[in-house]
C-alpha positions as CSV (number, residue, x, y, z in Angstrom):
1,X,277.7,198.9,43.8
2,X,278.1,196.8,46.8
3,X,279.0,198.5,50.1
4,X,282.0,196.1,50.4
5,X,283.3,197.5,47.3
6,X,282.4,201.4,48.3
7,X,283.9,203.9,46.7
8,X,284.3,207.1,48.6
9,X,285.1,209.0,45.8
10,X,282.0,207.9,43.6
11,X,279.6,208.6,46.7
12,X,280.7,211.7,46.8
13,X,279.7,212.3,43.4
14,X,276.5,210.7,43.7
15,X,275.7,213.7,45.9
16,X,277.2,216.1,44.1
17,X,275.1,214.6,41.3
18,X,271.7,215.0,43.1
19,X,272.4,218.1,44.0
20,X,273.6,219.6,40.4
21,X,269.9,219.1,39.0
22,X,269.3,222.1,41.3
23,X,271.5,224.4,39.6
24,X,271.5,226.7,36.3
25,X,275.0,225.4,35.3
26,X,275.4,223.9,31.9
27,X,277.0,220.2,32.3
28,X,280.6,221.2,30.8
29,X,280.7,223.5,33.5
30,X,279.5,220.5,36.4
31,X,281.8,218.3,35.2
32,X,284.6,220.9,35.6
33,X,283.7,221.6,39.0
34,X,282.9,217.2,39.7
35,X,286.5,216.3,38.4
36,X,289.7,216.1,39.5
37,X,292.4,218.5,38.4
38,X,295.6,217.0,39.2
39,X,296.6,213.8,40.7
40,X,300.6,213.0,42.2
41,X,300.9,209.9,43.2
42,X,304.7,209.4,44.3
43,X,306.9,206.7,45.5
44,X,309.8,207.3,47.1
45,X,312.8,205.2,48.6
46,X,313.3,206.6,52.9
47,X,316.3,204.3,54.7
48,X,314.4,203.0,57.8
49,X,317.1,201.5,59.9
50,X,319.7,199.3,58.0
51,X,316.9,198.5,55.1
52,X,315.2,201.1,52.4
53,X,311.7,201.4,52.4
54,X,309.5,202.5,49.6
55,X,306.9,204.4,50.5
56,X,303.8,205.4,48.5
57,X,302.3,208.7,48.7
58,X,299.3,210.9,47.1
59,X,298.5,214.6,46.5
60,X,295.5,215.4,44.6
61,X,294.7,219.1,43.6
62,X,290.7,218.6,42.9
63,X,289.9,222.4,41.9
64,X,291.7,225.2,40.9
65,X,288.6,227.9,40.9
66,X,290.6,229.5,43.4
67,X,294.2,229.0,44.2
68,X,295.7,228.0,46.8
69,X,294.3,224.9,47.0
70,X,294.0,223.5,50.8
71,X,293.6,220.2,52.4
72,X,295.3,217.8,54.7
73,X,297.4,215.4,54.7
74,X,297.1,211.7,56.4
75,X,298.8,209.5,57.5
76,X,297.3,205.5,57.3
77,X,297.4,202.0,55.9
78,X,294.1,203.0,54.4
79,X,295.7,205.4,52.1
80,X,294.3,205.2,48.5
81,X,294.0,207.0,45.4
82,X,290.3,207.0,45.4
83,X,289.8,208.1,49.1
84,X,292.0,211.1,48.7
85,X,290.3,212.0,45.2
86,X,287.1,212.2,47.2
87,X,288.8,213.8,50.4
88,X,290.3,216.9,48.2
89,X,286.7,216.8,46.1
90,X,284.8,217.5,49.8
91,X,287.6,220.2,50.6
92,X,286.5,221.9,47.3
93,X,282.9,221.7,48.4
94,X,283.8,222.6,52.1
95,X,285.3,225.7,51.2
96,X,283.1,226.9,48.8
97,X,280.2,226.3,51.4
98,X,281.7,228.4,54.5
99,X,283.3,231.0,52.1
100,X,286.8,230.1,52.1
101,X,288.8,230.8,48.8
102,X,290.4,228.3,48.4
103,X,289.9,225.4,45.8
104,X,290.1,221.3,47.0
105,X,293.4,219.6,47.9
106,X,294.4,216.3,50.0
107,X,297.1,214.1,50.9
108,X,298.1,210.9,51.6
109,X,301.1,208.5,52.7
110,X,300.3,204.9,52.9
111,X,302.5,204.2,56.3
112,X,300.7,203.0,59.7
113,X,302.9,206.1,61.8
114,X,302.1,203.9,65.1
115,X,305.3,201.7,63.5
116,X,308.0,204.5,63.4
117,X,310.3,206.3,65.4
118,X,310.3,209.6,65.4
119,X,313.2,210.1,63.5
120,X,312.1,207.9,61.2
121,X,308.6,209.5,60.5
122,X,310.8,213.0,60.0
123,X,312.6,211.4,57.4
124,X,309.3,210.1,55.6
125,X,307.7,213.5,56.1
126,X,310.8,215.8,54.8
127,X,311.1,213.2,51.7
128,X,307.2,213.6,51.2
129,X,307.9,217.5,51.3
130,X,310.4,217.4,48.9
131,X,308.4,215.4,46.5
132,X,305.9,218.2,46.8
133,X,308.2,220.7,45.9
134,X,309.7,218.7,42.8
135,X,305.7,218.8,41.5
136,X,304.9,222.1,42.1
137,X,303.2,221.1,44.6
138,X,303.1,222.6,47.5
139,X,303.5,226.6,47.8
140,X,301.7,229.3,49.9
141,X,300.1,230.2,46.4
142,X,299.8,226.7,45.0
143,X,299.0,224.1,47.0
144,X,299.0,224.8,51.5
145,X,298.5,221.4,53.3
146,X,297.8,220.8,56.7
147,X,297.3,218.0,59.4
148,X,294.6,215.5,59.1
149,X,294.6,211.9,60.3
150,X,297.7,210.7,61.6
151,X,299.4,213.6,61.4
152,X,299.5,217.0,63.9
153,X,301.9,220.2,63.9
154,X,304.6,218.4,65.0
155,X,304.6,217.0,60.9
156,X,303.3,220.3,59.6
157,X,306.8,221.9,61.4
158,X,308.8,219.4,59.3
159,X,307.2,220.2,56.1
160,X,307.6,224.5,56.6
161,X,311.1,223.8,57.3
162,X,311.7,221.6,54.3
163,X,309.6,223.9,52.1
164,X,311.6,227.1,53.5
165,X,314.9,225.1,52.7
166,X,314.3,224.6,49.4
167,X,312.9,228.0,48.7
168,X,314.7,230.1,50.6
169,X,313.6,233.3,48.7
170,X,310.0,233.2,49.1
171,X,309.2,235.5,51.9
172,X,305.7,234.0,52.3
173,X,307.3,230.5,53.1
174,X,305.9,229.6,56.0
175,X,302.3,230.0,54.5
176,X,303.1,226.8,52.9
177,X,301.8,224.9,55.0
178,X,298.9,225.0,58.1
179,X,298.4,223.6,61.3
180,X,302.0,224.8,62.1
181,X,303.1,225.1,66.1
182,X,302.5,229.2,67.0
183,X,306.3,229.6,67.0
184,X,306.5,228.9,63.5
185,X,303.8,231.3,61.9
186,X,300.9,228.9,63.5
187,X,297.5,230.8,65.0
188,X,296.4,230.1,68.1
189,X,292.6,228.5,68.7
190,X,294.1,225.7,65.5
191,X,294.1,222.6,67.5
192,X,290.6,223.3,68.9
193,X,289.1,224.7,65.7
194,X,287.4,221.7,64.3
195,X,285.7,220.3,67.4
196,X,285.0,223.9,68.3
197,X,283.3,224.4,64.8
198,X,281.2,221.1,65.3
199,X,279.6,222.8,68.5
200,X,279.1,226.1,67.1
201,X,277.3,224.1,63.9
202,X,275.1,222.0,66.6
203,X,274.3,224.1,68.3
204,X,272.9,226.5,65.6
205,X,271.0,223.8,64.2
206,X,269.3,222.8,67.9
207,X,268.5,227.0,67.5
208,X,266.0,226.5,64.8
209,X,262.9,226.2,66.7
210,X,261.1,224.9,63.5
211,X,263.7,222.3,63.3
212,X,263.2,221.1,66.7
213,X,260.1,220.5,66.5
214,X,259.7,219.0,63.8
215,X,262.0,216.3,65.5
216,X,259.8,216.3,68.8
217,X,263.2,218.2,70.5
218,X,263.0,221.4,72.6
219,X,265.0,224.5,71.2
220,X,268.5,224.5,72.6
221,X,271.8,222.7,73.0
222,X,271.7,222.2,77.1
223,X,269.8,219.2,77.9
224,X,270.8,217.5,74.3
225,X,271.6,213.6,75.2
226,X,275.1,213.3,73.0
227,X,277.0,210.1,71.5
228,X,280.2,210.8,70.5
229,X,282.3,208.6,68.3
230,X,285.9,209.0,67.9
231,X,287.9,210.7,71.3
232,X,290.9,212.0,68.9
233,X,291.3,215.8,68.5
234,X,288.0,216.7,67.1
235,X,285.8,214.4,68.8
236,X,287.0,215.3,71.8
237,X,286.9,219.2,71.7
238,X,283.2,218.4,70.4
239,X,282.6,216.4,73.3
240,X,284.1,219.5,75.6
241,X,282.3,222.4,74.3
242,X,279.2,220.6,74.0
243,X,279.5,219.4,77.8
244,X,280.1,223.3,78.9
245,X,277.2,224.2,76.9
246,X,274.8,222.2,78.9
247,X,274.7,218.7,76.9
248,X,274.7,215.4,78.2
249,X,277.3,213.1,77.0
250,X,275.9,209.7,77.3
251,X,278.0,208.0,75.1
252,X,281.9,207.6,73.7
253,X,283.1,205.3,71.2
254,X,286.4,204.3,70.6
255,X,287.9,201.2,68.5
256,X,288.3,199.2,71.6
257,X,285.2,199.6,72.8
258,X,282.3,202.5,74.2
259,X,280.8,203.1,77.0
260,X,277.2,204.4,77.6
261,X,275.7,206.1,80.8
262,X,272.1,207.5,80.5
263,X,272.8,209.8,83.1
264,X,275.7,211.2,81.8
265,X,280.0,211.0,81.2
266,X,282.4,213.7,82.7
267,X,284.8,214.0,79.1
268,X,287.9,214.5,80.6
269,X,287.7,211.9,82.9
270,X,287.0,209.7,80.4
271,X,289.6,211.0,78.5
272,X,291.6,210.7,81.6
273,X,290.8,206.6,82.1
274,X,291.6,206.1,78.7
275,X,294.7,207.5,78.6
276,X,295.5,205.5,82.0
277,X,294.3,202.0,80.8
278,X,294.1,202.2,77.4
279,X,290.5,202.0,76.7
280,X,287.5,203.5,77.6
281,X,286.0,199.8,79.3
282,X,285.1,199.5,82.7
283,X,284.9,203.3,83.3
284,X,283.1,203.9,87.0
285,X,279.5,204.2,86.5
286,X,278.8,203.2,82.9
287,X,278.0,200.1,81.0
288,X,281.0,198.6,78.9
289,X,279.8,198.0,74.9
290,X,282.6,196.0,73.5
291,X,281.8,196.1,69.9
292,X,282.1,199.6,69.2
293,X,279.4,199.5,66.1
294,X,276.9,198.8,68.8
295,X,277.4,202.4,70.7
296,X,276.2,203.9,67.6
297,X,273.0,202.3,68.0
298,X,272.5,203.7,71.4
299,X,269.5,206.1,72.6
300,X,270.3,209.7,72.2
301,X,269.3,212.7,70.0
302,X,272.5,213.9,68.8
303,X,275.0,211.2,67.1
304,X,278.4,212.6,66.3
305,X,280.8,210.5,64.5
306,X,284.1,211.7,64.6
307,X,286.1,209.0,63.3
308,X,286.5,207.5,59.7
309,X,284.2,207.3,56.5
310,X,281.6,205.0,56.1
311,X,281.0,204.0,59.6
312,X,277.0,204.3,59.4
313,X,275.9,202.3,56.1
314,X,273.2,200.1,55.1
315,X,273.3,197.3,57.4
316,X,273.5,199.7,60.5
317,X,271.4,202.6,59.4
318,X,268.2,201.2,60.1
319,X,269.2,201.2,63.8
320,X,270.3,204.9,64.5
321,X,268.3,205.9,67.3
322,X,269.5,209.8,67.2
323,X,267.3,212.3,66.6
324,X,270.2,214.8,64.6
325,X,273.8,213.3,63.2
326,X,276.3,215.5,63.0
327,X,279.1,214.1,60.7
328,X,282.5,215.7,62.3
329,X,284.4,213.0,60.4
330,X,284.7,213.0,56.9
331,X,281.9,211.0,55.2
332,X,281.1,208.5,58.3
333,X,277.6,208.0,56.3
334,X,277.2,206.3,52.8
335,X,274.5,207.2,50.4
336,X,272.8,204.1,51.3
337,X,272.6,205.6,55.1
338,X,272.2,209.1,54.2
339,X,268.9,208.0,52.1
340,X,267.4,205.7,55.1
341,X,268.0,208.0,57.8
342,X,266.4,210.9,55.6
343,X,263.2,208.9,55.2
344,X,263.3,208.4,58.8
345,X,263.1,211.8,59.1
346,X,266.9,212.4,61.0
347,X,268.4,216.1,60.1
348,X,271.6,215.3,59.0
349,X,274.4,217.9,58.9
350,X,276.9,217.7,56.4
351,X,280.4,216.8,57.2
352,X,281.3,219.2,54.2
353,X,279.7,221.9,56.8
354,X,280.2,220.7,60.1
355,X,283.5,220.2,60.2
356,X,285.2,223.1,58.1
357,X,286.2,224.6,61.3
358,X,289.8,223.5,60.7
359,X,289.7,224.8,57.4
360,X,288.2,227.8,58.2
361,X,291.2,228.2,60.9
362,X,293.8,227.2,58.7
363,X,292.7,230.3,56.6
364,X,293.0,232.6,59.0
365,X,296.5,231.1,59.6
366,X,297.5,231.4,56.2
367,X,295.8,234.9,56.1
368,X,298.5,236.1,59.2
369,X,301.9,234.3,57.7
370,X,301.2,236.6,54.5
371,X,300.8,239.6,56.2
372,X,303.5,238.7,59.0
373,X,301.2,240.4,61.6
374,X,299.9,238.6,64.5
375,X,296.0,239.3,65.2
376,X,295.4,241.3,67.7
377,X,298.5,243.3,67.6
378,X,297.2,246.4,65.9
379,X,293.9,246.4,67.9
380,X,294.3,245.0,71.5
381,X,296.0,248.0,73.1
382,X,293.5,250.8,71.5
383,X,290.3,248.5,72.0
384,X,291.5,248.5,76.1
385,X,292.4,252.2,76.2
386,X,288.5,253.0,74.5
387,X,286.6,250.7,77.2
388,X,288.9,252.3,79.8
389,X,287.8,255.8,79.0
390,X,284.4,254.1,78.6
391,X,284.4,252.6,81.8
392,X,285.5,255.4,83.5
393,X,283.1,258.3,82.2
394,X,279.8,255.8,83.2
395,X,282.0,255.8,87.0
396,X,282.0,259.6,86.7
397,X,278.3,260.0,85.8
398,X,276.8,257.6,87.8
399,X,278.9,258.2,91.0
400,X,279.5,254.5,90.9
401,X,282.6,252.1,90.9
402,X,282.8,248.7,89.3
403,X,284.4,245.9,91.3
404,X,288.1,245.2,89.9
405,X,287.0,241.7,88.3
406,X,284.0,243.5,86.4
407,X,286.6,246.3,85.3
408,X,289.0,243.8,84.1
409,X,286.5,242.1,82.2
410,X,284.9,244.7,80.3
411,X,288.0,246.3,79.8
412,X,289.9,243.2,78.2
413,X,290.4,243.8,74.3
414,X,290.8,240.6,72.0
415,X,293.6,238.4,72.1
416,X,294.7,236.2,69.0
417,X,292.6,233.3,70.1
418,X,289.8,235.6,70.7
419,X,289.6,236.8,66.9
420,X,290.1,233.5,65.4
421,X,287.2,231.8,67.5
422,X,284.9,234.9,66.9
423,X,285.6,234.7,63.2
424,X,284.8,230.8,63.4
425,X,281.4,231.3,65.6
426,X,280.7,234.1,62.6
427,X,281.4,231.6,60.0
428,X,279.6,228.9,61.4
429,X,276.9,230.5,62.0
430,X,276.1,232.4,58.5
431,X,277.1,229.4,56.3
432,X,274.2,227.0,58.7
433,X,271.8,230.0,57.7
434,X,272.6,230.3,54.3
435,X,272.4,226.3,53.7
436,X,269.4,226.3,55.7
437,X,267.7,229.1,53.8
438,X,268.8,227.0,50.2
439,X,266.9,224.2,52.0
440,X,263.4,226.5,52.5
441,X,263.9,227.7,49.1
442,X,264.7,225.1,46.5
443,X,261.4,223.1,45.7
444,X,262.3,219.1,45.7
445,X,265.0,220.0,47.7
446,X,264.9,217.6,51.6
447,X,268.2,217.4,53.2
448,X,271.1,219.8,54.3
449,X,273.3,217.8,52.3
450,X,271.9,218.6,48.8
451,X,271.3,222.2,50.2
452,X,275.1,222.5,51.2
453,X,276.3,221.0,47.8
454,X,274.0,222.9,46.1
455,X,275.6,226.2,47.7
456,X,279.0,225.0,46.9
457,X,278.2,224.5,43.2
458,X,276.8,227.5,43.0
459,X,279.6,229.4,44.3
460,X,281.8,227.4,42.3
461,X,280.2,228.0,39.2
462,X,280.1,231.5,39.3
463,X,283.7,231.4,40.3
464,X,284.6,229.6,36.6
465,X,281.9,231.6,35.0
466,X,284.1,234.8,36.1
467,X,287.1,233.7,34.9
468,X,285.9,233.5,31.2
469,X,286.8,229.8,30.4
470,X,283.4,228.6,29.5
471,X,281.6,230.6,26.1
């Protein structure tokens, strides 16, 4: 298949493929797990101004191992049925591989939003809603979307209040639905999660000491030289955490043009110059790269594409410079790609891992709306009171007294947003080991992508094994 006629949804099974010869399952059961349950694809009639458009939409339920199932929903001309059959696959995959029960879901509505008013994107967005509903689905048991490209909690407070509309019964409404603004059941630490979860995974990989040196890199994420593609919500929050942690940024790609500085780009005021003219170009101290598919091919060691899929393919692959690519966005490398850079020896870590963050997130959102309990709530106030009594019986004994900062800090118990990121950094973490450790110990077996899938079907498979559908 040529690369101009790509189909996301048929590389996606190309790796689930490689990796399935790695497992015990018998094929009945991987092709149960490979396909698609459950494919909506709507269209519906929204009066834009004085004229009615007819918009065409997608939801596709890709597992139901577990229920719900859980995946975003975008908003773009590039909408298709086979791009959202192989976003809700990777969602299956994704959740199985950092231990979320959840099966595979994703969305679509073919509209550029850049072209509406606001009013006129709530109407789109209450309609798509609705549709949802009429289907079965959408439900905080069925089917719990969230936001995804082109879309944000502004959209995800117009779907919870359509969904609680129409079912005004359910108690556990406003689990519908994820990404949701904190006044209306949403956690806090969402917006951050997935760039968040993209350092936590890089910088676990750069921890492997084997790893590193294998790739001629010390051990360690401060020093790293980072190219970052894509300055939207996850690219940048990569781009920040990474920068606190001690990496370089070096590079930043947008659609209109990168920029590249060996020496190093302050992120927000980058981020800053953008938003003031528009582009990246002609920020102070770096060189201008005008056609954006030339930043990728700058020096670094760590490439992370945050964007779209299929940015780093055949033609381009052959010219990737970094040392580690971390795939934030959802498949940015093609088969083709994945297979050069593995002979060349690049660690590659999975989108399907990398960027579950959000996911992850999500979960513990939809994990608080069913128990109507904020974290935190039931803990905060006895954690402080312990390290207080602590605090003061070391002052006693030792004769000693802390200074008011050092009290305050050690005395602090966890906030909401402290819980959720610990429980992402936790997640993170174990889930790079245990695809790592599938890696060591799976003969044949040479990239974390096969390890990661291989993890997923495994879980998977147990998962229908269990529920006694298979002789």
């Amino acid at each position: 298949m040529s690369e101009n006629h790509y189909s996301f949804f048929k590389g996606v099974e190309r790796n689930f493929d490689k990796a399935a010869k790695f497992t015990r399952f018998s094929k009945g059961i991987l092709e149960q797990i490979k396909a698609c349950n459950s494919i909506l694809r709507v269209k519906f009639p929204v009066r834009i101004g004085d004229h009615v458009e007819v918009i065409e939409a997608y939801r596709v339920q890709h597992s139901h191992h577990k229920t719900p199932c859980k995946g975003g929903i975008r908003f773009s001309m590039e909408v298709n049925q086979d791009e959202v059959m192989a976003l809700a696959a990777l969602m299956t995959y994704k959740c199985a591989v950092v231990n979320v029960p959840f099966g595979g879901a994703k969305g679509g509505v073919k509209i550029d939003p850049h072209k509406y008013s606001i009013a006129d994107l709530e109407r789109i967005t209450r309609r798509y809603t609705a549709e949802l509903c009429k289907k079965n689905f959408i439900g905080p048991g069925i089917d719990v979307p969230a936001p995804d490209y082109g879309t944000s909690s502004r959209e995800m407070s117009w779907i919870v209040d359509t969904y609680i509309s129409l079912n005004p019964h359910d108690v556990n409404a406003s689990g519908c639905v994820t990404g949701k603004p904190v006044s209306q059941g949403g956690v806090r630490g969402r917006t951050e999660a997935t760039g968040l979860g993209v350092f936590f995974g890089v910088r676990e990989a750069c921890a492997i000491q084997e790893d590193m040196e294998r790739l001629g890199l010390e051990v360690g994420i401060k020093g790293k030289r980072i190219i970052i593609q894509g300055l939207g919500n996850v690219g940048y929050h990569a781009a920040k955490y990474c920068q606190e942690a001690g990496a370089i940024i070096v590079g930043l790609i947008e659609y209109n043009g990168a920029i590249y500085n060996k020496d190093g780009i302050d992120v927000e005021a980058a981020q800053a110059h953008r938003a003031t003219h528009g582009s990246l170009l002609n920020f102070p101290g770096a060189t201008n790269i005008v056609e954006p598919a030339e930043g990728l091919e700058q020096d670094c060691d760590i490439l992370i594409p945050a964007a779209l899929e299929s940015v780093i393919h055949k033609g381009n692959a052959d010219r990737i410079k970094a040392k580690i690519v971390g795939e934030a966005a959802n498949g940015p490398l093609t088969p083709d790609a994945d297979e050069i850079l593995n002979k060349k020896g690049t660690l590659i870590i999975p989108d399907m891992y990398l960027n579950a963050g959000g996911v992850t997130v999500s979960y513990f959102e939809w994990l608080k709306n069913l128990s109507h309990v904020r974290y935190g709530r039931l803990e905060k106030r006895f954690s402080e009171n312990r390290y207080t009594d602590i605090v003061n019986s070391i002052e006693e004994l030792t004769h000693k007294k802390l200074s008011e900062a050092e009290r305050k800090l050690i005395m602090r118990g966890p906030d909401e947003i402290d819980l959720v990121h610990s429980g992402l950094e936790d997640t993170m973490i174990g889930s790079y080991r245990e695809i790592r450790d599938t890696l060591a110990s799976t003969p044949g077996v040479e990239d974390m992508r096969t390890a990661a899938f291989i993890c997923a079907i495994n879980k998977i498979g147990v998962a229908y094994e269990e529920l006694g559908i298979f002789p």
